[in-house]
C-alpha positions as CSV (number, residue, x, y, z in Angstrom):
1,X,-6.2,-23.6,-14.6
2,X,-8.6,-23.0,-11.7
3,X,-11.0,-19.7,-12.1
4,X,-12.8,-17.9,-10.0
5,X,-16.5,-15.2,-10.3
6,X,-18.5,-13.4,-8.7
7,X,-21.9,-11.4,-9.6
8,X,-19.5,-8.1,-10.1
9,X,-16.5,-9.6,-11.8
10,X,-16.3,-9.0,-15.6
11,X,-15.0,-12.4,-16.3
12,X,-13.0,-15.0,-14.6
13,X,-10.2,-14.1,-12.4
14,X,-7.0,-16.9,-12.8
15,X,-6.6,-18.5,-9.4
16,X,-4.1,-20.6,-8.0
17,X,-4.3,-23.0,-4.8
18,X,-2.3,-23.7,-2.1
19,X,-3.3,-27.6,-2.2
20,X,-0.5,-28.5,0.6
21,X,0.7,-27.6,4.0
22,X,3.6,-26.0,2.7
23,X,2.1,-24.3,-0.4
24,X,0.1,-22.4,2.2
25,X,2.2,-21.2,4.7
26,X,4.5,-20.0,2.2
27,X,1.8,-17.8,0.0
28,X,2.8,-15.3,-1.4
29,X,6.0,-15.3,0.2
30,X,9.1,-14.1,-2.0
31,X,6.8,-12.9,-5.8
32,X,7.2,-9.7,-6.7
33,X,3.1,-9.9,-7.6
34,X,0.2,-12.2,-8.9
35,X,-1.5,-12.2,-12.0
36,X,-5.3,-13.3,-10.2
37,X,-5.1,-14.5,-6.8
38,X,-4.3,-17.1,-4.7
39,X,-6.5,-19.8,-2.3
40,X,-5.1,-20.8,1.0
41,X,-7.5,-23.7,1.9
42,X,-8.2,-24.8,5.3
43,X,-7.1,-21.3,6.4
44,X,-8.6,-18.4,8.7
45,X,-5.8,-16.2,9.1
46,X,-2.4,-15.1,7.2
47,X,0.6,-13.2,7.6
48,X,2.7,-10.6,5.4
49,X,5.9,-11.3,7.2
50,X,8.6,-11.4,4.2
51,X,6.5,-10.3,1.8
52,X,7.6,-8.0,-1.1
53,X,4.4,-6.1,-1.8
54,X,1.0,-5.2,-0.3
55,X,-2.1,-7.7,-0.3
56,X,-5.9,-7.9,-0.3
57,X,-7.0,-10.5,1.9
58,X,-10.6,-11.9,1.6
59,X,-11.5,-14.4,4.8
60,X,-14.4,-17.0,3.4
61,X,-16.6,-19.6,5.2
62,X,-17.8,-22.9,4.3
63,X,-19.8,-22.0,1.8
64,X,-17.4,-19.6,-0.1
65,X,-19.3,-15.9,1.1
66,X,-17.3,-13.2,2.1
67,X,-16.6,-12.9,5.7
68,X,-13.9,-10.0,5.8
69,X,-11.7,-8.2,3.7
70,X,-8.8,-6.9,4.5
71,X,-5.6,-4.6,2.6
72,X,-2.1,-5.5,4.7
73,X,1.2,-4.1,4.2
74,X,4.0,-6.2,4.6
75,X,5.5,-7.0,7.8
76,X,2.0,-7.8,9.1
77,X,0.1,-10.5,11.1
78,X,-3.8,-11.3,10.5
79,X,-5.7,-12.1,13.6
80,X,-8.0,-15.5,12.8
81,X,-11.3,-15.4,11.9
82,X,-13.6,-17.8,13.9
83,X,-15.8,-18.6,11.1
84,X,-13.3,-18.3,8.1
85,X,-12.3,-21.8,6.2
86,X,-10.2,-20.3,3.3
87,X,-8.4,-17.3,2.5
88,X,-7.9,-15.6,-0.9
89,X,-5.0,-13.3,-1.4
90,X,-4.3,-10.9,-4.4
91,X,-2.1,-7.6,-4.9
92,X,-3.5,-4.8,-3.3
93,X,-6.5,-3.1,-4.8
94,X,-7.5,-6.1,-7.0
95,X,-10.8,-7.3,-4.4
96,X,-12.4,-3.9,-4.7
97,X,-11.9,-4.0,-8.7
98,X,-13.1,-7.2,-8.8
99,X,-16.6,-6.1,-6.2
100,X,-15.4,-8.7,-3.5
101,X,-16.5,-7.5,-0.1
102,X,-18.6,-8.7,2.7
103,X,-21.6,-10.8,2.0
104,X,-20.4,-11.5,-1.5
105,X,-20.1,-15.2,-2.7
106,X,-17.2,-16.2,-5.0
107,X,-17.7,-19.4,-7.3
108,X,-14.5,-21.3,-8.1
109,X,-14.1,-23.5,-11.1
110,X,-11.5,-26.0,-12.4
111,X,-10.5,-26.6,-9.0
């Protein structure tokens, strides 16, 4: 199983990947949650239309930084970020527990 860390997370957070088209335009689409998050990759934008609960969305760029972070309710749709090439979703509340905000690099392992 892939992980993923950053210089404030305590340990490594469990991550899934989208690794096809259709594994990332369905998401998070019909959970009730996720334990860790989840990589959409090529992304730059996302959508909570359908979805069951709130999610953190982190936009990052080539080089895995932090470009934006984001909480949206469901029913929602995320505008594209020019410079974003993946997206990382959780439950709401998990990126600020886990210190991901702007400028913050995320290293991903086992993918």
């Amino acid at each position: 199983m892939a992980t993923f860390t950053t210089a404030g997370t305590p340990g490594p957070v469990p991550l899934e990947i989208a690794r096809s088209a259709r594994a990332r335009r369905r998401g998070l689409l019909g959970r009730d949650g996720i334990e860790g998050a989840l990589l959409l990759s090529p992304a730059s934008a996302v959508h909570t239309l359908g979805m069951r609960f709130p999610i953190d969305v982190a936009h990052l760029d080539r080089t895995w930084r932090v470009v934006a972070v984001r909480t949206m309710r469901p029913g929602r749709i995320g505008l594209p970020r020019p410079r974003a090439r993946h997206v990382l979703e959780a439950e709401a509340g998990s990126m600020e527990r886990w210190g991901i905000r702007r400028g913050v690099r995320i290293a991903v392992r086992g993918a």
